[in-house]
N, C-alpha and C positions, 0 to 999 in steps of 0.2 A: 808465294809463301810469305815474303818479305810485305804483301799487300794485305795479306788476310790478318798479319797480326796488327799492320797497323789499325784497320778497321774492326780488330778483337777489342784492344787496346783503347780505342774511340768509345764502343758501344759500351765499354767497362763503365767510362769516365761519365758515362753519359748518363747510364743507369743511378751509377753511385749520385752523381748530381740530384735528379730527378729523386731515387728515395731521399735527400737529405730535404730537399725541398716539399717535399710531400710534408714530412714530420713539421715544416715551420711553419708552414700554410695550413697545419690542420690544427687550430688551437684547443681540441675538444681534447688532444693530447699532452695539453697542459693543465688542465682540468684535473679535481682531486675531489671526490664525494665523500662525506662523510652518512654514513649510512646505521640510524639510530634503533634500539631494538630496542623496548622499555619491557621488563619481565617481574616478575616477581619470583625468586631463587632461576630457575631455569623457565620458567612457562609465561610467555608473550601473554600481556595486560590485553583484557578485555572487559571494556568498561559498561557498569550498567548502572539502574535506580536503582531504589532503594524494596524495591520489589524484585528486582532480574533475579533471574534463574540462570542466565547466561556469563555473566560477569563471573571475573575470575574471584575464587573466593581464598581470602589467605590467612594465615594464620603466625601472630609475631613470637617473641621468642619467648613474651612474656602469658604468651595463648590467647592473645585475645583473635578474633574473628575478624575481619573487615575487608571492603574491597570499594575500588575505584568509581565514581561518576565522569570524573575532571580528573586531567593531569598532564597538566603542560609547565616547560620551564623555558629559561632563555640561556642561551650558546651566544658567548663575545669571547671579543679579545685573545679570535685562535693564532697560535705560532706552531710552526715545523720543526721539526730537528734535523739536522742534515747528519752524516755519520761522523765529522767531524767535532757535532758540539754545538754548532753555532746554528741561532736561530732565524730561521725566513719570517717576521710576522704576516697578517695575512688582514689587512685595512684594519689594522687595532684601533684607529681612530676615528672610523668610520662606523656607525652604526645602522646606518644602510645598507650599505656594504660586507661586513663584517661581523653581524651578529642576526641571530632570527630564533623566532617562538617554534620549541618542539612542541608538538601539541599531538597527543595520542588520538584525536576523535577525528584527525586530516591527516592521509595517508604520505600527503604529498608534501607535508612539514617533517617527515622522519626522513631522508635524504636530501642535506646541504650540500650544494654542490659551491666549489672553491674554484672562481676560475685563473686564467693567467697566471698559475702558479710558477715558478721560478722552476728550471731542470735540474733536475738532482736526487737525490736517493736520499730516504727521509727514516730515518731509524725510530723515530718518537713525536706526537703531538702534546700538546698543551692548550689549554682552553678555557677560558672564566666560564664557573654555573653565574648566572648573574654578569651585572655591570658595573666597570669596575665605580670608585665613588667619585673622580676627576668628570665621569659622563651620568652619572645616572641624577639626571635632572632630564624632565618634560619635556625637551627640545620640541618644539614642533616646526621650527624654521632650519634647524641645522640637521634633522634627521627627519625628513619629513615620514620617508617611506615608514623606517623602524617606530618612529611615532602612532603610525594608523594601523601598523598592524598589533602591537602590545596593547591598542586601547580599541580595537572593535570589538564591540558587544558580543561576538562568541570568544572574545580572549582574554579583555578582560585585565590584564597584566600589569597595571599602574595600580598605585595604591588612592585611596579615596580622596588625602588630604591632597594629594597632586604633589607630593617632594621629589617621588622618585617611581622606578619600575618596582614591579611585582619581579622575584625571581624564580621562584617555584610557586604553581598554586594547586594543589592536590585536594579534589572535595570528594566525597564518599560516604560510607556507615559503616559503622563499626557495633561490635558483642551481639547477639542471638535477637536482640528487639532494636536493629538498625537505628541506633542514635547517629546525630548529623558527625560527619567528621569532615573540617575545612582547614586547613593545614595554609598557610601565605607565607613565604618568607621573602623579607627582603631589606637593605640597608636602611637602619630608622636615623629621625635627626632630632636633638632637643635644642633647645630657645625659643624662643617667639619670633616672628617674622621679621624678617631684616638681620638675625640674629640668629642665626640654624648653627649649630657644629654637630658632626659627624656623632652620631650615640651608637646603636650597633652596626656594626660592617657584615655583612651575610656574605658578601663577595666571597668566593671559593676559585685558586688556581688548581685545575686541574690539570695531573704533567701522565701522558701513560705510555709507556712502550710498546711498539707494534712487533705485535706475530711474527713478522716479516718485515723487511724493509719496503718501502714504497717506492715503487720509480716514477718521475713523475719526465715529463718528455715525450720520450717516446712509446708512452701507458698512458693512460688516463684511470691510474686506482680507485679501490675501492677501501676507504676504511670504516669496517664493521665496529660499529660501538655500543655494548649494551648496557644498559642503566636500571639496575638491578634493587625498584623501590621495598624489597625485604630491608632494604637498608635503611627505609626511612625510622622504622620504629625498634629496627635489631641490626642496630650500624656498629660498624668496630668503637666506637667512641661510647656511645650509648646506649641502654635498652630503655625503652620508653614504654609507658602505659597510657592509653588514652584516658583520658577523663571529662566531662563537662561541666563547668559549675563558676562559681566567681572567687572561688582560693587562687591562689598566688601557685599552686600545684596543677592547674586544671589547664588542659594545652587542646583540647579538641577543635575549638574555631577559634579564630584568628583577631577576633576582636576582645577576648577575654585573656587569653593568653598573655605573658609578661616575654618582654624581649629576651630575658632569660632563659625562660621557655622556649622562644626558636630558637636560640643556639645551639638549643640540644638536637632539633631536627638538621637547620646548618650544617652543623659539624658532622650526621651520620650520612647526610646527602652527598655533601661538597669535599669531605676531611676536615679535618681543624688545622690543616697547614704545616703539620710538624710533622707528626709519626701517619698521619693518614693522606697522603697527597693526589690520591684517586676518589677518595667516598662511595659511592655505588660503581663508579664506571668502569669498564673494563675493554681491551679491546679484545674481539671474539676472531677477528681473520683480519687478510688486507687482500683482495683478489688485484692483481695487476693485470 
């Protein structure tokens, strides 16, 4: 009797060993996905021309008509919240690392996965729509990956003059006789070269509370995020009307538009940082 408990008491130690060691050797259980769902009110964006019969068709608050071709944005500068308070960032200064194009027309850009995450139980995320303005300059030596992928020819995501990224670019038609709608936001700079200061900041910190707490360790979570573009044209901030033309009013594509102009998209997308600190996003589950 005296033998069997010592060999109960062994295989205890043994097991308990062997699962703790399992969970450290298996890093997939560090891992933290963020898992992106783009909709418009509740119904998953489906993109088409200006001819589709398929494409989702939506209607703003001010009634006009319109639906998506393009619509992709950028995710940086994510941090965790643990239930204490205090944040894990997640390679904030890394743009390789740390940030990538959601891009609606690649299935496999709507789930970020986060690896090496730190153990812990995570009550809230936080996340820049855009990059913050310390990085959003052209790097192509110090980021090389996030460089090739904001600037290949299906993404597209830098702006023309080369200052900085593209941070939302939404192109589509909009009202009954499908006029062009091309939406660009992103941080602008005024002076002349050698001479740039900061003119509008588009950067947006996104902060959202989870469904659920996240375990992260011995889970490898799942956090559901849905980005809910009704918001672009009928956002808590603002209600927008498309228009095309060369007024100082007219906001439909991106090269006519006054920066003042995107701030009104900015602020229905990202929050204006004050009373809106989410803008479209929301979280919809966390599966563990």
């Amino acid at each position: 009797m005296q033998n069997f408990k010592k060999y109960f008491i062994a295989a205890t130690a043994a097991l308990a060993f062997v699962s703790c060691s399992s969970d450290d050797d298996n890093p997939a259980s560090n891992n933290l996905t963020l898992e992106f769902n783009n909709t418009f009110k509740t119904t998953t964006i489906v993109l088409g021309d200006a001819a589709s019969t398929s494409a989702t068709a939506n209607t703003s608050a001010s009634g006009q008509v319109h639906h998506f071709s393009e619509l992709k944005y950028v995710i940086s500068n994510i941090r965790l919240v643990k239930e204490d308070g205090s944040e894990v960032p997640y390679n904030v200064n890394d743009l390789d690392k740390g940030a990538t194009v959601i891009d609606q027309s690649k299935t496999a850009t709507l789930s970020y996965v986060l690896s090496n995450v730190p153990s812990a139980t995570y009550k809230q995320i936080k996340f820049g729509l855009g990059i913050k303005q310390e990085q959003n300059t052209l790097d192509q030596v110090r980021f090389p990956k996030f460089y090739a992928l904001a600037g290949a020819n299906d993404t597209q995501m830098m702006w023309e003059w080369g200052t900085g990224y593209r941070f939302t670019k939404v192109e589509g038609f909009y009202d009954t006789d499908n006029k062009t709608m091309s939406i660009h936001t992103g941080s602008t700079v005024e002076g002349t070269a050698g001479a740039y200061t900061q003119g509008v900041n588009a950067y947006r910190d996104i902060t959202l509370n989870l469904t659920t707490n996240a375990i992260v360790g011995s889970k490898a979570p799942k956090i559901k995020i849905n980005a809910d573009f009704d918001k672009m044209l009928s956002g808590k901030v603002n209600t927008i009307t498309l228009s095309t033309g060369t007024g100082m009013s007219d906001n439909a594509t991106p090269n006519i538009h006054t920066a003042a102009q995107m701030v009104k998209f900015v602020d229905n997308l990202g929050g204006n940082g004050t009373n809106d600190i989410s803008g479209m996003f929301s979280v919809t589950a966390v599966e563990n």
